[in-house]
C-alpha positions in Angstrom: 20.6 9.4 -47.5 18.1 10.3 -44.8 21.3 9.9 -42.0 23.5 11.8 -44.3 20.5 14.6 -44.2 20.2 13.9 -40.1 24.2 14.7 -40.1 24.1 17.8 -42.4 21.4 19.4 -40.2 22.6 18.8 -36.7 25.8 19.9 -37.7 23.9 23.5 -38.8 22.4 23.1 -35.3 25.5 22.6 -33.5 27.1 25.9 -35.3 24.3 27.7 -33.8 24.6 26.4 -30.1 21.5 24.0 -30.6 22.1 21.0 -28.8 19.1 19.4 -28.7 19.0 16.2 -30.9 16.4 16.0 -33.7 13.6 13.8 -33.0 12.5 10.4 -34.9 10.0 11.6 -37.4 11.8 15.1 -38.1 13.4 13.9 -41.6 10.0 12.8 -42.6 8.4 15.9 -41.5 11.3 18.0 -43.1 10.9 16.5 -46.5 7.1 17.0 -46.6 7.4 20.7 -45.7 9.8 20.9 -49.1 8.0 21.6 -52.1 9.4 19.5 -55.2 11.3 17.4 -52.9 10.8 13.5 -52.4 12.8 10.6 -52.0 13.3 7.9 -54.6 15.3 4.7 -54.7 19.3 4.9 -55.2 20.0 2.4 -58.6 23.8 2.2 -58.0 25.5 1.9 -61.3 29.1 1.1 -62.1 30.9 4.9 -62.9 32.5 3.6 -66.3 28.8 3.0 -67.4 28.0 6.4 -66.2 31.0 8.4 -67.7 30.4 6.5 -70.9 26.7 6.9 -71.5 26.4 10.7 -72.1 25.3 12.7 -75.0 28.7 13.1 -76.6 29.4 9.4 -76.7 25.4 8.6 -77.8 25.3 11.2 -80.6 28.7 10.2 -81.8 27.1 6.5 -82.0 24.1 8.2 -84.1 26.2 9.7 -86.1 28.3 6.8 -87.6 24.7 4.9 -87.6 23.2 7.6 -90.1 26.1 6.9 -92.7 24.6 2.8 -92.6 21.1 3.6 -91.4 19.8 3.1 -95.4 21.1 -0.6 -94.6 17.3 -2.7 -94.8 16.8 -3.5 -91.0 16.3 -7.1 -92.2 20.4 -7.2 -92.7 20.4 -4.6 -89.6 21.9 -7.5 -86.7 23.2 -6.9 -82.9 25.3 -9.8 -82.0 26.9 -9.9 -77.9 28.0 -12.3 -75.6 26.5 -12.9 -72.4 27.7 -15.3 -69.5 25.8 -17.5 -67.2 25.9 -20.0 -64.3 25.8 -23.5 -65.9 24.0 -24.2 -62.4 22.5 -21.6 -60.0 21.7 -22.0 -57.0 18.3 -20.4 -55.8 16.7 -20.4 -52.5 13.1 -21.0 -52.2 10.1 -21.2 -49.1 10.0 -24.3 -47.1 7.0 -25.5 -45.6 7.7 -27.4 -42.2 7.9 -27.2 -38.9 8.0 -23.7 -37.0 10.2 -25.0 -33.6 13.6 -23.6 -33.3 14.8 -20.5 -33.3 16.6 -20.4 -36.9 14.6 -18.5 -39.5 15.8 -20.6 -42.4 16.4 -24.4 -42.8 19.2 -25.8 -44.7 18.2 -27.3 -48.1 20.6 -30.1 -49.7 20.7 -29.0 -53.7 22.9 -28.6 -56.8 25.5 -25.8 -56.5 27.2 -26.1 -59.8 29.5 -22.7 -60.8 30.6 -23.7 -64.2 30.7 -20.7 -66.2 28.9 -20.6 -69.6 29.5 -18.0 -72.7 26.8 -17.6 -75.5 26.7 -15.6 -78.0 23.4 -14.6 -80.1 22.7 -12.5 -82.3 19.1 -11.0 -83.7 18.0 -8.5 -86.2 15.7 -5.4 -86.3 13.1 -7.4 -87.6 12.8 -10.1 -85.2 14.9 -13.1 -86.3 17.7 -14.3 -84.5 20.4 -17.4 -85.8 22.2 -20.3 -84.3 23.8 -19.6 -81.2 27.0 -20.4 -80.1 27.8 -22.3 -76.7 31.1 -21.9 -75.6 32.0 -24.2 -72.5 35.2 -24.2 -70.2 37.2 -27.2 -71.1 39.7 -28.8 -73.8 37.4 -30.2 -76.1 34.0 -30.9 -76.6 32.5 -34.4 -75.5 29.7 -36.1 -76.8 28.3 -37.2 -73.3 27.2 -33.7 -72.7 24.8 -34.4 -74.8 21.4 -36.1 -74.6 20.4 -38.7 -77.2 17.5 -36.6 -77.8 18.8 -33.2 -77.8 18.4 -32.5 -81.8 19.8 -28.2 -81.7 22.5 -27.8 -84.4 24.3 -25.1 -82.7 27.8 -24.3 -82.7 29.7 -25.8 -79.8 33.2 -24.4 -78.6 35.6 -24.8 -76.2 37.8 -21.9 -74.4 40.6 -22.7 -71.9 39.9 -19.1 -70.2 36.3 -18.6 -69.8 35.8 -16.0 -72.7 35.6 -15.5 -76.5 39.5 -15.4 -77.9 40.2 -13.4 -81.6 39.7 -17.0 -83.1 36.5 -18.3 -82.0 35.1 -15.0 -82.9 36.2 -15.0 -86.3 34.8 -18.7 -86.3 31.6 -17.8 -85.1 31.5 -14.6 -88.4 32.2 -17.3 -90.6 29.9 -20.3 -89.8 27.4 -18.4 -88.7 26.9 -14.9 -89.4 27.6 -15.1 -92.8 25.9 -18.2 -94.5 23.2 -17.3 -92.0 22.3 -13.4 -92.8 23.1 -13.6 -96.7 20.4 -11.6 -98.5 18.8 -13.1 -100.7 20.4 -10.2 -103.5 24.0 -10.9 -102.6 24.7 -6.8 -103.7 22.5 -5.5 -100.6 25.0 -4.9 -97.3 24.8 -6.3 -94.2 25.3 -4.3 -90.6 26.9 -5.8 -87.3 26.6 -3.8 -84.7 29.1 -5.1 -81.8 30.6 -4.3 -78.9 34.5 -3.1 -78.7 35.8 -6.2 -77.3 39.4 -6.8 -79.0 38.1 -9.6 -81.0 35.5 -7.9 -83.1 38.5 -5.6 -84.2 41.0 -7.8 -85.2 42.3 -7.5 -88.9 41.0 -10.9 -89.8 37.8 -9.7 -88.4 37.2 -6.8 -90.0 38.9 -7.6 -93.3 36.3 -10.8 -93.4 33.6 -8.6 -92.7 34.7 -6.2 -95.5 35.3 -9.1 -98.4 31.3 -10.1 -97.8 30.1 -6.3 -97.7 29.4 -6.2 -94.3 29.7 -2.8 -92.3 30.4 -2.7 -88.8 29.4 -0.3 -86.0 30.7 -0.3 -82.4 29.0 0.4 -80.0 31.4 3.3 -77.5 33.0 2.2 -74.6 30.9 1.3 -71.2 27.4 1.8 -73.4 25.6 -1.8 -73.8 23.2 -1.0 -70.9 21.6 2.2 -73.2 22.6 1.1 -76.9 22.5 -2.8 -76.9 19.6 -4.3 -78.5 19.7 -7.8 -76.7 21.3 -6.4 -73.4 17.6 -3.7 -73.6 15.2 -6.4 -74.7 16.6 -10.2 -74.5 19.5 -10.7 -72.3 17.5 -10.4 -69.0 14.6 -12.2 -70.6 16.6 -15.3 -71.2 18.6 -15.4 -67.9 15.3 -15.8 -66.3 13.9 -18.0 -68.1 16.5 -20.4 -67.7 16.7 -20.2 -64.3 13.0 -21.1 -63.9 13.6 -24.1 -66.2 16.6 -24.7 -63.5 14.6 -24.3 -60.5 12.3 -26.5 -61.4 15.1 -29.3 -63.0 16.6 -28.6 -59.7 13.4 -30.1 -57.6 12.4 -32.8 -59.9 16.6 -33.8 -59.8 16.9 -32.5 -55.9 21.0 -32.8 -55.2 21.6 -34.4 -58.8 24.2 -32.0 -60.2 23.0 -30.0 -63.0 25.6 -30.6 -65.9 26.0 -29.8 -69.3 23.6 -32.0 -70.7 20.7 -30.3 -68.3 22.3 -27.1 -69.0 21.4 -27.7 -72.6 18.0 -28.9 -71.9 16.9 -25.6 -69.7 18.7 -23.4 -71.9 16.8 -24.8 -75.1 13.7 -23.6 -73.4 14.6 -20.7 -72.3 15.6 -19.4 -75.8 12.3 -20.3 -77.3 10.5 -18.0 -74.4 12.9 -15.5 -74.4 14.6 -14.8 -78.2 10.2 -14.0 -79.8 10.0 -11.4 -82.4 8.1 -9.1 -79.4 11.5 -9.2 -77.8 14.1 -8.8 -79.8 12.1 -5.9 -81.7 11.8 -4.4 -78.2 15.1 -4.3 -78.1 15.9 -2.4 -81.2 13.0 -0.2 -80.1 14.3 0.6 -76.6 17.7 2.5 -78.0 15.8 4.3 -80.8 18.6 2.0 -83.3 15.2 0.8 -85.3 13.1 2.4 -85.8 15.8 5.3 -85.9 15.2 8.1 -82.8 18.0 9.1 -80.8 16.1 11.2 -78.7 14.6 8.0 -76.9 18.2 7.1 -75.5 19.3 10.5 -75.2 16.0 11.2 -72.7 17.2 8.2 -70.8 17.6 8.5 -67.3 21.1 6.9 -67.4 22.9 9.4 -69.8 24.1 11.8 -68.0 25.6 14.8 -69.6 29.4 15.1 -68.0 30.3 18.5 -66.7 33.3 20.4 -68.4 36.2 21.9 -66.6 36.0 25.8 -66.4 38.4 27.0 -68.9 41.6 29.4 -67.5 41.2 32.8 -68.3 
């Protein structure tokens, strides 16, 4: 920005004859003579996030929430996938020797890229329920498992890296829905979900409809203002389990990480990350529960879009 703003004004000093080039300090000095004007840091965001998040798309969300919003936020659940790095490779500070003239060292450590898909899920209350590990592959082995590893969660297996229309109606049905029953099987239940083709498949929603479960989508390009666990769990976790992998990574040193230390880290990362504090945070942050959709629509990353000037 400041050497678009050095262009701009040479270029007006040019048009007047003024050849003299502007000094060091002179976009400095220019901005503190400009009352109201400052300089702030540039948070590049991808422009489908930024077309999608504006008021139109928000209040239209609000809307179709208001028709469920007498729903008890006790049956009120966000459930997403998220993808991480089965191993991650971090750099850290050496201490050693100063000779030589390379600023780093090379260190010898896991570099594992397997790709990893969860899905979780967590209510407006603070409860979340089993989650569900999907790992590349064609079927599930029991070595990935330590004999001590006791979590009863649901373990797939997808040949392309993501969640097909069949393991997300698997997931509804051994999960969601003996998990989340109310305890008076007349209340309703809401799932509020992304628009990813496999929450909208017949099956889907007609499975959804025989237990008296409403859905809500979330619009297009929106998860990063509307989403509960992207606002107030998602980033919580991936750090956690990455500090649980750093420090696997130094006790194990070039031992490569696997599915069976996967687990271990990511065991421990969920019970840091998925606390009531949390996950009610994330319901909080989108104004979903308790219900204010002027918190989301002050955000700083809904933008109103501009409308074409109409023909006369």
């Amino acid at each position: 920005m400041h050497r678009q703003l050095r262009y701009i004004a040479s270029q007006i000093l040019h048009g007047r004859k003024d050849l003299e080039p502007l000094g060091r300090s002179w976009v400095n000095q220019f901005l503190s003579r400009q009352e109201g004007l400052g300089v702030k840091i540039g948070k590049r965001i991808a422009s489908a996030r930024l077309n999608g998040a504006n008021p139109e798309n928000i209040n239209r969300f609000f809307n179709n929430y208001d028709s469920v919003s007498w729903i008890k936020p006790e049956n009120t659940w966000n459930a997403d996938e998220a993808g991480i790095m089965e191993g991650y490779g971090l750099n850290s500070l050496v201490i050693g020797s100063d000779e030589g003239s390379r600023k780093y060292t090379v260190l010898k450590g896991n570099q594992e890229r397997a790709w990893v898909i969860l899905v979780e899920a967590i209510s407006a209350v603070g409860e979340t329920l089993t989650p569900c590990i999907v790992f590349k592959g064609k079927a599930v082995q029991q070595q990935w498992f330590k004999d001590n590893f006791n979590e009863k969660w649901l373990f797939a297996i997808s040949q392309n890296r993501w969640i097909s229309n069949a393991l997300a109606l698997e997931w509804l049905q051994r999960v969601f829905i003996p998990e989340t029953a109310p305890t008076d099987p007349s209340e309703a239940r809401l799932l509020i979900v992304d628009g990813h083709s496999s929450h909208a498949t017949p099956e889907f929603i007609w499975e959804c409809f025989q237990n008296n479960i409403f859905l809500l989508f979330l619009p297009a390009h929106t998860s990063h203002v509307l989403q509960p666990l992207d606002l107030g769990v998602f980033s919580a976790l991936k750090a956690a389990y990455r500090r649980h992998l750093e420090r696997l990574d130094e006790m194990l040193d070039s031992t490569t990480i696997g599915k069976a230390n996967f687990l271990e880290c990511y065991a421990k990362a969920r019970k840091e990350a998925l606390t009531a504090k949390n996950i009610k945070s994330g319901f909080r942050a989108p104004g979903i529960y308790p219900l204010n959709r002027r918190k989301v629509l002050l955000s700083s990353q809904v933008i109103a879009t501009a409308k074409a000037p109409s023909t006369p």
